[in-house]
N, C-alpha and C positions, 0 to 999 in steps of 0.2 A: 533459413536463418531465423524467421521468426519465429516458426517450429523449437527449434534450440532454445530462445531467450523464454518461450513460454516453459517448456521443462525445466529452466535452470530455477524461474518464479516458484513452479510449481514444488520442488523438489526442498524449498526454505520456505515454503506458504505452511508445509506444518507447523509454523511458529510461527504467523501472524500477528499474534495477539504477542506485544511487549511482557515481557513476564517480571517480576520485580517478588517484596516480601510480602508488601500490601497489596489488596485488592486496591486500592485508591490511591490516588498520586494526590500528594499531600501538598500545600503552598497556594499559589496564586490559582490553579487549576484542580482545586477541590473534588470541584465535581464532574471527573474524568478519570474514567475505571481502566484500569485495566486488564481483569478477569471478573466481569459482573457472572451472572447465572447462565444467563445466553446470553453468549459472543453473536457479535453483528454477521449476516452473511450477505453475499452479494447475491444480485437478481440469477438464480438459474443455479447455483450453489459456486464451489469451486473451480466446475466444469466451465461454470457462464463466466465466470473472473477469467481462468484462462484465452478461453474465444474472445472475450470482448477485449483482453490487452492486445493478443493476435492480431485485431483487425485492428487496433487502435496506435499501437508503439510504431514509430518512425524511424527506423536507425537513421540519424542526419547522414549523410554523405560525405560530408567535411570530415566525421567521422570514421566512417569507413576509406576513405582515400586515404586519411594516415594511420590507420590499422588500430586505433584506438579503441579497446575492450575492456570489461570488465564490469563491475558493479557498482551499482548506483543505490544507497539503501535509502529511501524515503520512508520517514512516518508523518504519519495523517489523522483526524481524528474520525471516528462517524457521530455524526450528531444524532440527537434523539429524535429527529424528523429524518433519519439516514441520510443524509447529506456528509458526502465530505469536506472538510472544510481542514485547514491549516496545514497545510503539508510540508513539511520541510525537509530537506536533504540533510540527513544526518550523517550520511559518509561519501565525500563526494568521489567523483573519480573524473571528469574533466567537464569543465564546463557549459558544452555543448549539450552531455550526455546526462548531464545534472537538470538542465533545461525541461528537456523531452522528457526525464522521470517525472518531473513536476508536472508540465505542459499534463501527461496521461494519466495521471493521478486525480489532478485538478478538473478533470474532463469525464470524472467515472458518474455511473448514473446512481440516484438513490439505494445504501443499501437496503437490506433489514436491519432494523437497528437494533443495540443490544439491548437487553434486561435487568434490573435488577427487582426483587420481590413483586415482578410484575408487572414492572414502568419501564417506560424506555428512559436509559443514559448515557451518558457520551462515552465511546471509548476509541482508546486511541489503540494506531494500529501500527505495524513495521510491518515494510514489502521490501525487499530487494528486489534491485531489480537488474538483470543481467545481461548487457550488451558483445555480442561473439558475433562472430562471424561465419 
């Protein structure tokens, strides 16, 4: 089962990075990219993102007794100390399974953070993430 949800991650991680017209998300969040130079990566590359959701996602139970599937899409920012921070459920799919996307988001270990000319800066990121059975 977890085997599945990490392939379904895996299979939309080619688009992690939010894509838009700007490099910069313009308003109150200035300074949060989202296609700097180099994109943030996690510890171990995509391989280590995958294992460490593997060991880390919970399918609730509550969940699984009443057959409830599907996708959860969270974005999150990486900060320029790779930290994630702010993650919000942007498309939910029930509340329990909304939780545990967040709960294992909120729980990731520092990434690499991204780039621009050099420096690190904040950039936000989209995961879906896919609850099956």
């Amino acid at each position: 089962m977890k085997r599945f949800i990490l392939l379904m991650v895996m299979a939309v991680m080619c688009c992690v990075a939010t894509f838009g017209q700007d490099d910069q998300i313009v308003g109150r969040d200035a300074d949060i990219f989202e296609q700097p130079e180099v994109m943030p990566s996690f510890p171990g590359g995509m391989d280590g993102l995958i294992s460490w959701l593997s060991e880390n996602i919970q399918y609730p139970q509550n969940a699984v007794n009443h057959d409830v599937k599907g996708r959860v899409i969270v974005t999150f920012v990486i900060d320029t100390d790779g930290s994630v921070i702010e993650p919000k459920v942007v498309r939910s799919l029930n509340p329990v399974l909304d939780f545990e996307a967040l709960r294992v988001v909120g729980t990731m270990p520092k990434w690499n953070p991204g780039k621009l000319n050099g420096k690190p800066v904040k950039v936000k990121y989209t995961l879906p993430i896919s609850f099956k059975q």
